[in-house]
N, C-alpha and C positions, 0 to 999 in steps of 0.2 A: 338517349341517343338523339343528335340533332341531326334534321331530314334537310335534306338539300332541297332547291325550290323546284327541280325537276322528279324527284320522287313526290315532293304533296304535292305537284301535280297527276303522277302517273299512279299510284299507289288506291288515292282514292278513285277513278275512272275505273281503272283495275277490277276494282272491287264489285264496285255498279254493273260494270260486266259481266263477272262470272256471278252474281246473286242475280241477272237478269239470265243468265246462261240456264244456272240450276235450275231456276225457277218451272223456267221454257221447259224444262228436263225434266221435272216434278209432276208439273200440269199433265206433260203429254203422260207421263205413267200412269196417273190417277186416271186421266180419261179413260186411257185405253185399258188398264185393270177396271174400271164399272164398264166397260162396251163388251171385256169378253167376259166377267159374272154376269150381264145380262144376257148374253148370247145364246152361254150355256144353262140358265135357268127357264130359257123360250126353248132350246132343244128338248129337253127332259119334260117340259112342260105337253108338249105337242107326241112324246111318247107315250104319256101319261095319259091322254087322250084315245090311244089308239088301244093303246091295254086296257084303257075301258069298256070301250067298242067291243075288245076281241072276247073280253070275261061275261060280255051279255048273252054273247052267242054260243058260250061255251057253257053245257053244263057238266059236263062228264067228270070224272073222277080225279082224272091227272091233269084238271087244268091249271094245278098250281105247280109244276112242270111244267107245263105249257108255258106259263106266266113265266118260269125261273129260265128257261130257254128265250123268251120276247123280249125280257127287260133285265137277266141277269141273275145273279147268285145273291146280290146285295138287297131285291127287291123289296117292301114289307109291303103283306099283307094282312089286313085287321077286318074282321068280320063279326059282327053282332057282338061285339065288345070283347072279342079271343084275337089272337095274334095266329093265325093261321099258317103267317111265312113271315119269320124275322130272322133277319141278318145279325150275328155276335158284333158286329161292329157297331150296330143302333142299343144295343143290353143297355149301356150306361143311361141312355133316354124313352126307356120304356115310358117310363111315366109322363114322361113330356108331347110322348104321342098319343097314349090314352088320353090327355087334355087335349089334344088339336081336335080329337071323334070329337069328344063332346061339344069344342065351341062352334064346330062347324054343323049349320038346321041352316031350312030352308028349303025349295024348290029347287032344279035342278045340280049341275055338277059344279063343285069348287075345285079351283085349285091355289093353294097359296104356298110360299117360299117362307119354312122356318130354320132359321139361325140356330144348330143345335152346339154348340161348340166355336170357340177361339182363341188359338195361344195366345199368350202371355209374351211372347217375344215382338222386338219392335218391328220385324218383318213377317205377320200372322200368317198360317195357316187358316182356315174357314170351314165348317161342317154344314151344311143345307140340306135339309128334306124337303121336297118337293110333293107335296100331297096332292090328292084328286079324291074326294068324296063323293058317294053317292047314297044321297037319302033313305032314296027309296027299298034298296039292297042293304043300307047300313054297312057300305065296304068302303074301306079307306085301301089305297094302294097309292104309295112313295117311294120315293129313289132316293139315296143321300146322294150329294153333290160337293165331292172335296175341292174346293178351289184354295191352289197353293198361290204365294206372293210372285212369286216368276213363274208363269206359266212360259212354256217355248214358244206357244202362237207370240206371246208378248214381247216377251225379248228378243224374239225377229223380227216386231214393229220397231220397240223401242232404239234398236241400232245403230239404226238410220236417226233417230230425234236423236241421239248422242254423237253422231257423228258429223249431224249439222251445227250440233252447239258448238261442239271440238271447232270445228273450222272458222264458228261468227267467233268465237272465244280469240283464236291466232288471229284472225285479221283485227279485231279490234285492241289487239295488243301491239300489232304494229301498225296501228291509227297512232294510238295515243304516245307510242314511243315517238313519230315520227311529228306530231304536233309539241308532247312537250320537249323537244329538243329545239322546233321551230322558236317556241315560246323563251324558253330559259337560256338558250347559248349567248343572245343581246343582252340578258338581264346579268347573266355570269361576267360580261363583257363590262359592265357598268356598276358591278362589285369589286371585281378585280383593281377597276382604275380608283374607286375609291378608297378602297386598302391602300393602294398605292400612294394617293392624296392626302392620310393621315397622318406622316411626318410631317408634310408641307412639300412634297416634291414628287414629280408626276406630266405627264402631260393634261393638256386640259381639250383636245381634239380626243374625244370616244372614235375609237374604232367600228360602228356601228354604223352602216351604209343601206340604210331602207326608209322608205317611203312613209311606212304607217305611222301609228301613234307611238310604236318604240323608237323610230327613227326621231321622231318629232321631241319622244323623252330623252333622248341623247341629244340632242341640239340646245336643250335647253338644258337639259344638265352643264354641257361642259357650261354655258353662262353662267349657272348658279355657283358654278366650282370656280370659276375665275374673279368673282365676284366676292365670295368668299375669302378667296386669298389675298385677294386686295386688302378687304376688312380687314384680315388677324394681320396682317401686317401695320396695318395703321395702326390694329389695338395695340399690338405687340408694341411698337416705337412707344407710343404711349403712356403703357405701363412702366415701361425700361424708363420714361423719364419722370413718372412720380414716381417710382421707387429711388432713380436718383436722389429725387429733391428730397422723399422721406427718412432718406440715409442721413442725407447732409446736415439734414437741422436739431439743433441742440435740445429739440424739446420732444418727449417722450409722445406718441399718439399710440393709444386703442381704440379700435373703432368696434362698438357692441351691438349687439343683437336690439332692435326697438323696445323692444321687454325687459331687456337687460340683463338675460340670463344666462348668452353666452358670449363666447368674443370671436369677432369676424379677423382683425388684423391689426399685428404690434408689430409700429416699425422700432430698426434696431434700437433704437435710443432708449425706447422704452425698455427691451429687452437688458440694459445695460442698467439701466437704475432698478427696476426688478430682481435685476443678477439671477434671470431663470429665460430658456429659451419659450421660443412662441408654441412648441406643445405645452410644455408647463404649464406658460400661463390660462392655455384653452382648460386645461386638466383642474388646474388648484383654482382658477376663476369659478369653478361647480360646487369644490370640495369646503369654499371657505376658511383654507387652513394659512393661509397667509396674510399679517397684517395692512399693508399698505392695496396688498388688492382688495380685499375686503373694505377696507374705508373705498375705493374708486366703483367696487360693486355697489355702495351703500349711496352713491351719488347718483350711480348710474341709474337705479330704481327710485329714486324720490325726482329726480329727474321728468321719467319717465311717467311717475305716479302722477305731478304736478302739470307738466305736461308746460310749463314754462320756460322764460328766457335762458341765454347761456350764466352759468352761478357760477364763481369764484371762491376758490378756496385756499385754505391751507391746516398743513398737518405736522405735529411735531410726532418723529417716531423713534422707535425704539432696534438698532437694527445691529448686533451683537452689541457691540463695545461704542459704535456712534448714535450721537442724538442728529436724526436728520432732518430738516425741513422740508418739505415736500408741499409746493405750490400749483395749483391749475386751474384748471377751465371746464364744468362740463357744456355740452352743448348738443342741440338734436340737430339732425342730417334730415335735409328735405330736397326730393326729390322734383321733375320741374312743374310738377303740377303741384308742387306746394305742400303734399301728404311728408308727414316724417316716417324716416325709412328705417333707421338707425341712429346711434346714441357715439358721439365723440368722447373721448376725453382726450385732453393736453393738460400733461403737466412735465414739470422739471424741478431738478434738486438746486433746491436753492439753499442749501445750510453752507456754501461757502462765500455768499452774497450777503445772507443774512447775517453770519459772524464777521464778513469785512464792517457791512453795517453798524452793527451793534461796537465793530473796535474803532472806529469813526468816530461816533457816536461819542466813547467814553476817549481813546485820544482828544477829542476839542474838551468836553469835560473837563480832564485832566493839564489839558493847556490855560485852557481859563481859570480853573482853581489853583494851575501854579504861578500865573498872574497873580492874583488876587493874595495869594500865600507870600508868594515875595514881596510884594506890595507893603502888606501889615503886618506880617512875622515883626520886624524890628520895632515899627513904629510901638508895638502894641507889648513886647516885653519890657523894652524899657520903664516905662509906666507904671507898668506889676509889680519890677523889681522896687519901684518907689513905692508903692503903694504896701507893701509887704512889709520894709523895711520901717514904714508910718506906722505902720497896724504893730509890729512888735516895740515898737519905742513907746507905743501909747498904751501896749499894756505894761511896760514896764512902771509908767508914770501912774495908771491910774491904783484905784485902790484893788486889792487881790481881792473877790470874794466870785461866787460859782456864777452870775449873771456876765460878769465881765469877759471871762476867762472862757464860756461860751461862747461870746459875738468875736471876739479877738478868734478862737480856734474855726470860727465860722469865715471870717474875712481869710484866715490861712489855707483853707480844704478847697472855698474857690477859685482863689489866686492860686494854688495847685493844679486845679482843674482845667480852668481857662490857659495856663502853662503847658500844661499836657495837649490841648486840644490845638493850642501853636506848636510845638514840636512833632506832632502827626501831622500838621497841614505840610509843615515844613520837610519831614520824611516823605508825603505826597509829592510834593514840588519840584523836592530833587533827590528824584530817587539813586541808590546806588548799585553799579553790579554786582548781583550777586557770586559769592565764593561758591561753586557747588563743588560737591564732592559726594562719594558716597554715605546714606544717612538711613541709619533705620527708625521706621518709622513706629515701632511700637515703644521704641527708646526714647524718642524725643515725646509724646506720649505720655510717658511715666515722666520724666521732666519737670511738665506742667501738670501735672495732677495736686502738686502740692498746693500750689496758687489756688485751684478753683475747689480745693475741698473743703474752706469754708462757705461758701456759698453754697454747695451743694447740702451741708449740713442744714444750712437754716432752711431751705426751703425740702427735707426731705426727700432730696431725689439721687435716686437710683444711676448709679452711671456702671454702665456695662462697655466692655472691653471685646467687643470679640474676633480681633483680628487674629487670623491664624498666626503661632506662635514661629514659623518659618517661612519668613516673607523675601523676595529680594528687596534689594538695598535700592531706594532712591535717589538720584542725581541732584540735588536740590542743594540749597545754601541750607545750613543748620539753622541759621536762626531766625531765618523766615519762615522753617517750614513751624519750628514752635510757635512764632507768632501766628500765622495761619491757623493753626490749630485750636490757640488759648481763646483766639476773635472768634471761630464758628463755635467751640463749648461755650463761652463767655455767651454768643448770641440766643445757644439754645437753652440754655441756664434761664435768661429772661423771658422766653418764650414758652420756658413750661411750667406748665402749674404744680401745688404743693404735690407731693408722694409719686410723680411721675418716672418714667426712665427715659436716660438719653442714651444712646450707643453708636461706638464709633464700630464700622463693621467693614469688610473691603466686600466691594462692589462688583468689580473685574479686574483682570488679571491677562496680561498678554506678554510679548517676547520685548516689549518694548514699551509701555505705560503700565503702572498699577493707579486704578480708580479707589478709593475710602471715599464710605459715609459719614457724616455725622448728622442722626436723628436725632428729633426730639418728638413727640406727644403734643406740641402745642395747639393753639385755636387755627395753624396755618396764615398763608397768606393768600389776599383775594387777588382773585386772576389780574384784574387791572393793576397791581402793583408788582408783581412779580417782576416785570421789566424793567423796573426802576432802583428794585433795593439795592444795585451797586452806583447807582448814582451819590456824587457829592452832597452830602446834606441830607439826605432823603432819610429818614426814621418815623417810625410808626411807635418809637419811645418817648415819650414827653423830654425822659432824662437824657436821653441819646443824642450823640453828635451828629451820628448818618457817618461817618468819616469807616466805622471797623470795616466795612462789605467794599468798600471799594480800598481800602489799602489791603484786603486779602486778595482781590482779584489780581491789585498790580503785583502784588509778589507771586500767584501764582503764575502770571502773563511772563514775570520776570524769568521764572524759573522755565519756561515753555512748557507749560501745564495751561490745562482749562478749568473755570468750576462752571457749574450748572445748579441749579437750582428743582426740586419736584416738590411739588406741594399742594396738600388738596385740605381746603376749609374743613374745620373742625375734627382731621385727625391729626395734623401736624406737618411738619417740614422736614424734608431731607436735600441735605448740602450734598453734592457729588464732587468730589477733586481730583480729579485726574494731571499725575504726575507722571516723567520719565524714567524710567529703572535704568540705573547705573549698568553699563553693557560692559563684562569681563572680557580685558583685551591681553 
């Protein structure tokens, strides 16, 4: 239960009061219970005296009558070590008075106060014997002395000590009522207006009209509160206009913990390339369960670790069915005395800059190589066909045996070859639009299996099929998508070693594109080439033109499909092709 500041004022005073009340209350009891045990052990004492007196003068027969009439029915008397006159009330302490004879020797008369008895309750009862011995006689004569805890002489003193406490008790309760009211009604006045001043709205003049040092805390309160509002209002404008700015701009900010361990704030941008709100990302930034925050965690801490300039990066990921690129910046936050406070990052999705780039890139490619294609297609068939035409007349002339008939069918497989390699420049140069229509794609598939199944015999290798055998139908020209097809087996053929497997397998699957792989096992391709294998010319084959990977891309470009490429040294390569599925209208 919370106490108002007028009760922990009055409560504990309160307190001090009546523990200084009781106390006063205690004392005087105690005194005045030992004033009258002493009072009446000097009475009894000073009878004890006279009944001694009177037993020296007495010798006659009935002076213990006498005695029982001077000092009572209760008296005990002990003579030569017999109990002459004992009271049934002392029976219990026979023995204990037998020892008082003995300890008391000596010259003249004793008398001492023995404690024969005390209840057990917190408010005792008391038994005393009062003895008087005489040596010389061997006579003990005592009185017991019952002193109760209230005696009436006392409780008619004490009355009065309780009725002084009673009254210092009330007035010092309306002391302290009447001071913490003084105290607390200005302080209640200067909570009130603050509560009031929590939203932002309020007066800023306290009600509070006095002189003292609370007059003087309200004066300068309302300053500090006017003072106050001035500030959040300036912060307020403030923040309203970097959260503008950090709305408006197209690149993603988190801003981290110095450590790196947790996240202070994501403006929207971020939230939007994330595609998770800013609890999420404080929640899953801990948990690790998410790729792209996790690589920006793993910046943030080497960052931090290294304790260096702002670093530059970038990351290809993986984010259902998109390959995204995702570039930025980390950098440390310093405060103005130069200490760093906190951990930046910026970044933004660039995979639609990066793929204009890269179609830039292979559009001028493809301009230039169909320059160049135009150029010499003609000049360079002509030729051929002479030279072809040469090479068969001259084997008809010369003599038939197996050395001739060699170099002759050797001059023919080139002049073939260097043919083929002008009519793909020539298919590059001027491409055609494609017929699409709907096309299955484990049909076309089985198609070309006849073509590459000598090759896959001589080299031993395994070619698995495992496209689900209920696919939808792709939007594609038919006979780009078998070329497409025959060019990545045909690629991964070359690329895989003897008794390997290749397989063509689907990747993903949506309401609107189906993705197929075609793996192989090969040695892979090294990261610095990867960007280039669709370029014109470009072959890592001795035998190879460089021409297959780039007239796959334009047919699949043609078809508005993507390929992609994943591959990692010394386990192999996988083609990714993402085409459009024919939509049933």
């Amino acid at each position: 239960m919370k106490l108002s500041i007028e009760r922990k004022i009055m409560i504990p005073f309160l307190l001090v009061v009546l523990s200084l009340t009781v106390t006063i209350a205690a004392v005087a009891y105690w005194g005045g219970y030992q004033f009258y045990v002493n009072y009446r052990m000097n009475e009894v004492k000073k009878i004890l005296l006279r009944a001694e007196q009177f037993l020296q003068h007495q010798n006659s027969a009935d002076r213990v009558a006498a005695l029982s009439e001077l000092l009572g029915e209760d008296v005990v008397l002990l003579e030569r070590g017999r109990f002459v006159k004992f009271p049934s009330l002392l029976k219990p302490h026979g023995d204990r008075i037998m020892a008082l004879r003995r300890e008391m020797s000596g010259p003249g008369q004793q008398v001492e106060n023995i404690l024969l008895y005390r209840s057990d309750r917190l408010f005792s009862e008391t038994l005393w014997l009062v003895a008087s011995y005489s040596p010389g006689e061997d006579r003990l004569i005592g009185l017991p002395v019952l002193i109760e805890p209230f005696p009436e002489p006392l409780l008619f003193f004490q009355k009065y000590v309780l009725l002084v406490g009673l009254l210092a008790g009330i007035l010092a309760v309306e002391i302290t009522i009447f001071l913490a009211h003084h105290i607390t009604i200005p302080i209640k006045k200067l909570v009130g207006i603050c509560q009031e001043l929590i939203p932002g709205e309020g007066t800023y003049n306290l009600p509070v009209n006095r002189n003292d040092e609370i007059g003087i805390l309200a004066g300068s309160f309302s300053k500090m509160i006017r003072r106050i509002e001035e500030n959040l209002n300036e912060i307020r404008h403030m923040q309203q206009f970097n959260d503008a700015i950090l709305s408006s701009i197209s690149t993603g900010i988190i801003t981290a913990s110095y450590d790196g361990q947790s996240v202070l704030k994501a403006n929207p941008t971020a939230r939007k390339i994330l595609k998770l709100s800013e609890e999420e990302i404080v929640q899953r930034w801990v948990g690790n369960n998410h790729q792209l925050l996790s690589l920006l965690k793993r910046h943030c801490l080497e960052l931090c670790r290294e304790n260096s300039s702002p670093v530059s990066w970038e990351h290809n990921i993986k984010d259902g069915e998109e390959n995204l690129c995702i570039s930025g910046r980390t950098e440390l936050v310093y405060d103005n005395e130069g200490k760093s406070i906190a951990i930046m990052l910026l970044f933004e999705d660039t995979t639609d800059k990066r793929r204009f780039e890269r179609n830039m890139e292979r559009v001028k490619q493809l301009a230039s190589f169909g320059e160049i294609a135009a150029s010499l297609a003609h000049e360079i068939r002509n030729p051929l066909a002479g030279i072809k035409t040469c090479s068969q007349v001259l084997a008809d002339q010369l003599p038939s045996d197996m050395k001739t008939n060699q170099l002759v069918t050797a001059i023919s497989t080139e002049i073939d070859r260097i043919n083929g390699l002008i009519v793909n420049m020539l298919n590059l140069a001027r491409p055609q639009a494609p017929n699409r229509t709907g096309v299955c794609l484990n049909d076309s598939l089985k198609s070309i299996s006849g073509l590459v199944l000598r090759l896959l015999k001589e080299k031993r290798i395994c070619f698995e099929n495992r496209l689900p055998p209920e696919l939808p139908r792709l939007y594609v020209d038919p006979d780009h998508l078998k070329q497409i097809l025959l060019n990545l087996i045909l690629n991964a053929i070359k690329a895989s070693p003897c008794g390997s497997t290749i397989k063509v397998s689907l990747y993903s699957l949506s309401a609107s594109y189906l993705s197929f792989a075609v793996s192989d096992e090969g040695k892979g391709i090294p990261p610095e080439n990867v960007n280039k294998i669709f370029r014109p010319f470009f072959s890592t084959d001795p035998d190879g033109s460089g021409l297959g990977l780039t007239i796959v891309q334009r047919l699949v470009n043609e078809n508005e499909g993507e390929i992609d490429v994943i591959s990692e040294t010394g386990k192999g390569t996988q083609m990714v092709v993402k085409l459009p599925v024919k939509t049933e209208v």
